[in-house]
KEGU-463752 format. One record per residue (C-alpha): x, y, z; residue in three letters. Coordinates in steps of 0.5 Angstrom, whole numbers, plus 500, padded with zeros to 3 digits. Example, Ala and Ser with C-alpha at 12.3 -4.5 7.8 and 13.67 -1.06 7.14 Angstrom:
2
525491516ALA 527498514SER 
This chain:
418
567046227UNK 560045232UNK 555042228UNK 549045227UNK 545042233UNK 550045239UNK 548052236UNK 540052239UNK 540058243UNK 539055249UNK 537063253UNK 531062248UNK 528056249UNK 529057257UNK 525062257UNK 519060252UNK 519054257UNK 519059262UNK 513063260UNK 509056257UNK 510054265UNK 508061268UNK 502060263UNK 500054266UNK 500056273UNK 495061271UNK 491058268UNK 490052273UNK 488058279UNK 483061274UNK 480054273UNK 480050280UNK 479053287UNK 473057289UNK 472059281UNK 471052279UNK 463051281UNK 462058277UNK 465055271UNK 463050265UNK 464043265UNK 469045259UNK 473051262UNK 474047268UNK 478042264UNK 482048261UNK 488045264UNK 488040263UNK 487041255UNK 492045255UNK 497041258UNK 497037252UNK 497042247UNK 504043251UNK 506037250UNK 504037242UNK 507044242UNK 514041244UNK 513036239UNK 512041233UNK 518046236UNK 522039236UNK 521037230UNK 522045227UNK 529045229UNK 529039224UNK 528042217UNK 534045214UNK 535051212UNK 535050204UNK 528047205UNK 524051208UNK 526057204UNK 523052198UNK 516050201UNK 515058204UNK 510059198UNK 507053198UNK 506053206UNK 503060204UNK 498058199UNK 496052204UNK 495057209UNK 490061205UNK 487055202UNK 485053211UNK 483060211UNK 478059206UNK 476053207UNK 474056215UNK 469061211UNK 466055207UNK 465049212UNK 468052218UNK 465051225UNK 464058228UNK 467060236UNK 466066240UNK 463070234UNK 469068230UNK 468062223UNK 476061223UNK 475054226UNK 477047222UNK 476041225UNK 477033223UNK 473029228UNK 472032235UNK 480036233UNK 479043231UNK 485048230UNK 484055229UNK 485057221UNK 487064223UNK 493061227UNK 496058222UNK 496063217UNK 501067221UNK 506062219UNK 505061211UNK 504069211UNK 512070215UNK 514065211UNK 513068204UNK 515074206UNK 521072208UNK 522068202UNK 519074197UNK 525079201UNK 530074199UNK 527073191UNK 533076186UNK 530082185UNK 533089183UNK 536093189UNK 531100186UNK 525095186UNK 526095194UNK 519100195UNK 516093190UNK 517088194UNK 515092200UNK 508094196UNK 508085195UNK 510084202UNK 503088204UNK 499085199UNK 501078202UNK 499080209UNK 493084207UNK 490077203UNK 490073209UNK 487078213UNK 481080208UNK 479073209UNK 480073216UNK 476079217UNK 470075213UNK 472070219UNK 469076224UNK 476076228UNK 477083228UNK 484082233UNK 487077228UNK 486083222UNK 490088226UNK 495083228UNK 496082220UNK 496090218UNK 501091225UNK 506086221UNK 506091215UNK 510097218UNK 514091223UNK 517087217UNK 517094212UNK 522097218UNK 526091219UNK 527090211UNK 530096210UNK 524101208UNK 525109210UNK 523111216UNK 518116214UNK 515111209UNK 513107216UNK 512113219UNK 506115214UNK 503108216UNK 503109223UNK 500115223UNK 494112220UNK 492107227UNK 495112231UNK 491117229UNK 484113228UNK 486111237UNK 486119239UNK 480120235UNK 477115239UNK 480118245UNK 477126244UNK 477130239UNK 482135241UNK 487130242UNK 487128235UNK 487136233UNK 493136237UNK 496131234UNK 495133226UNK 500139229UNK 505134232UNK 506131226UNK 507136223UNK 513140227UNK 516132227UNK 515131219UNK 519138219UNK 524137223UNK 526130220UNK 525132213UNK 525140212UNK 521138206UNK 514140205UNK 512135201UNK 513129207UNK 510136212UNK 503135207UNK 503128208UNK 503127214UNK 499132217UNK 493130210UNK 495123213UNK 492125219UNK 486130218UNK 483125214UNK 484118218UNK 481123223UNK 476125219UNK 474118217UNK 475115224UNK 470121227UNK 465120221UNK 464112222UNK 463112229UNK 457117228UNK 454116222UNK 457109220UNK 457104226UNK 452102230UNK 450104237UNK 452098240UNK 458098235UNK 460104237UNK 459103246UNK 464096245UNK 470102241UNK 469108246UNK 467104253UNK 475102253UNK 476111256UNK 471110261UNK 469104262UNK 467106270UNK 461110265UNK 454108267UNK 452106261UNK 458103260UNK 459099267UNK 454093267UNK 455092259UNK 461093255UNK 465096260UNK 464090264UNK 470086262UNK 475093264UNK 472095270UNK 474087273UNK 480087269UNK 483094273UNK 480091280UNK 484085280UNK 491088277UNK 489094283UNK 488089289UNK 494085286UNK 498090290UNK 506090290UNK 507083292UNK 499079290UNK 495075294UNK 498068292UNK 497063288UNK 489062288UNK 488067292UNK 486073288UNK 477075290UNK 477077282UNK 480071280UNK 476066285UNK 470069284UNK 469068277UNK 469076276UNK 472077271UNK 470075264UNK 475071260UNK 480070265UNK 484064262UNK 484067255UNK 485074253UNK 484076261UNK 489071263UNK 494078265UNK 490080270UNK 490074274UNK 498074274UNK 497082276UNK 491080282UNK 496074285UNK 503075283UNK 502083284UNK 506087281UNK 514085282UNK 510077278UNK 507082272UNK 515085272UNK 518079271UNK 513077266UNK 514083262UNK 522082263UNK 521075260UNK 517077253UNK 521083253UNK 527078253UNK 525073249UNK 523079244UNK 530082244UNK 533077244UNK 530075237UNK 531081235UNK 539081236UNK 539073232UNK 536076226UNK 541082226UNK 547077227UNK 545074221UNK 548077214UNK 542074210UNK 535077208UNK 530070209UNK 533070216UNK 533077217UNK 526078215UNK 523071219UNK 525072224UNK 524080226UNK 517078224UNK 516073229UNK 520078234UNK 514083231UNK 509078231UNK 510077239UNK 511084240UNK 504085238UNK 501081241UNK 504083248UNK 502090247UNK 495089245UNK 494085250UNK 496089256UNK 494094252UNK 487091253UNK 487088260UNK 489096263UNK 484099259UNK 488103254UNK 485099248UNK 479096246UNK 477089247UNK 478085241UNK 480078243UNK 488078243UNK 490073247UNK 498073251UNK 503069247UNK 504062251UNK 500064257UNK 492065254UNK 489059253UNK 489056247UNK 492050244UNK 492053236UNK 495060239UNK 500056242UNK 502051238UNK 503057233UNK 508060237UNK 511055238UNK 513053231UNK 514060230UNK 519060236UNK 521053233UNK 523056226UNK 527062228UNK 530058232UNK 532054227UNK 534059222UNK 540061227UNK 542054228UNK 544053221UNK 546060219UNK 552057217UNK 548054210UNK 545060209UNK 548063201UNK 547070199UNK 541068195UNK 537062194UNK 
């Protein structure tokens, strides 16, 4: 019998090493060159601080490889209520960054609360799905699954980190789909942020997609009651959605939600838009091949807001061009899928669970990003797993990564329940 350590998905590490390694190189060409003497002090040193994050992260990951099985099943609820605690204590003494109240910080050393709760909430949520509880009480467990997910993302909306929140609410219908859960239940949950994006989009739109839903409930169930929900579902998100963005939110609220549909508008180019307009000139000038490492003129010449954070992409679009960003996506989408078919590989719902969250975890991620730097969502601050700048984020996903890939290492030790 092989022991547990020869059992590491090797194809996973290389290429979380590889997309960590892709990371570094654009934030190191977003940080130096031409763009340096555009650049704070503490931006100029991204780099560097990055690569010790990096070192500490293949610790951590590391070191997750190390927990058994049995263990962290047993810690779950306990990593969960410290994860809570962290949030709170954010909220009370924490340090505010970038409008956000999510930061904790020991002498000069400072982690991001919101980070580290996406561990404690997978963990319990895994550790909740393999709990004995009758096979009938399944739509419970999905209701405690939500609940677990909410409570920290209530605290994180205290926090003012709106991009978080939605990672925490995106992990819902994920985990509920991966668990077990009807269709048409998540289905129902889809509608609701699908339908609030069209009714931002344009009114008609959104009109038409109320029909949409209801042809699809109707061909998939026949059943007028799922018809009548999906389609009061969507009028009334729409209803709501159209409601607070005219007689709720402020109007500089509402500019920072609408600009992503027009960002190139007058009264959206030199303000809100801004970030967007640069974004679509760096990916657009990137061309099929790019302009080369520290060659791109948007990079260099400090255009684009954020570069080395949430816009991190566009970087890789300016200089690495399109074949760079195709590769890129392929490495994400390898990593995700190949998360994905470990979980199904083993027969025990903790694994399954944690480990299609982490899958979904990153996933969100990716697509809210992208969908951020090409224009197709609001800017909310969501960075890129392992190649935005951040030491919290990448020491989050990397225990994550860690732990998944622990799991499958000792599927072997798994019992049927705990």
């Amino acid at each position: 019998m092989r022991r547990w350590y020869q059992q590491l998905d090797f194809l996973s590490v290389f290429v979380w090493l590889c997309l960590c390694a892709c990371g570094l190189v654009a934030i190191y060409s977003s940080t130096h060159g031409e763009a340096q003497e555009f650049l704070l002090s503490t931006v100029q040193n991204s780099f560097q601080r990055q690569l010790m994050w990096l070192g500490i992260s293949l610790i951590a990951f590391v070191g997750t490889l190390l927990i058994p099985v049995n263990l962290l099943t047993r810690l779950a609820p306990l990593i969960y209520i410290s994860t809570i605690v962290l949030l709170i204590v954010a909220l009370v003494i924490g340090r505010e960054v970038s409008g956000a109240r999510s930061w904790v910080y020991i002498g000069p050393y400072g982690f991001q609360s919101s980070e580290l709760a996406k561990i404690g909430a997978l963990c319990m949520c895994a550790y909740l799905w393999t709990s004995r509880l009758e096979l009938q009480k399944i739509f419970h467990r999905a209701g405690l699954i939500a609940a677990i997910l909410v409570l920290p993302a209530m605290l994180i909306v205290l926090q003012n980190d709106l991009g978080t929140t939605l990672v925490f609410a995106g992990l819902i219908p994920v985990l509920w789909l991966c668990n077990g859960i009807p269709l048409r239940i998540v289905g129902v949950i889809l509608i609701f942020p699908i339908a609030g994006y069209l009714a931002i989009i344009h009114w008609m739109i959104a009109v038409g997609f109320i029909a949409v839903v209801g042809l699809v409930a109707w061909v998939g169930t026949r059943d007028f009651k799922w018809i009548g929900v999906g389609v009061l579902a969507s009028a009334l998100t729409i209803g709501m959605a159209t409601f607070a963005l005219n007689y709720v939110f402020q109007p500089y609220q509402v500019d920072r939600i609408v600009s992503f549909s027009n960002p190139e508008a007058s009264e959206f180019r030199s303000g809100v838009g801004f970030h967007l307009v640069q974004s679509k000139a760096a990916l657009g000038s990137g061309g099929f091949w790019g302009h080369g490492f520290k060659q791109g003129s948007q990079t260099q010449g400090r255009y684009i807001p954020e570069q080395s954070t949430d816009f991190v992409f566009s970087v890789i679009g300016e200089e690495w061009g399109f074949v760079g960003s195709v590769l890129v996506l392929l490495l994400f989408a390898s990593l995700i899928l190949r998360l994905i078919w470990l979980s199904q590989s083993i027969e025990h719902p903790f694994a399954t669970c944690l480990i299609c969250g982490v899958a979904g975890l990153f996933l969100i991620h990716v697509v809210i990003n992208l969908g951020m730097v090409l224009g197709l969502l609001p800017v909310i601050g969501i960075p890129l797993p392992f190649f935005s700048y951040g030491g919290s984020a990448l020491l989050t996903n990397s225990i994550l990564l860690g732990l998944a890939l622990s799991i499958y290492m000792r599927r072997s030790e798994l019992s049927l329940y705990r």
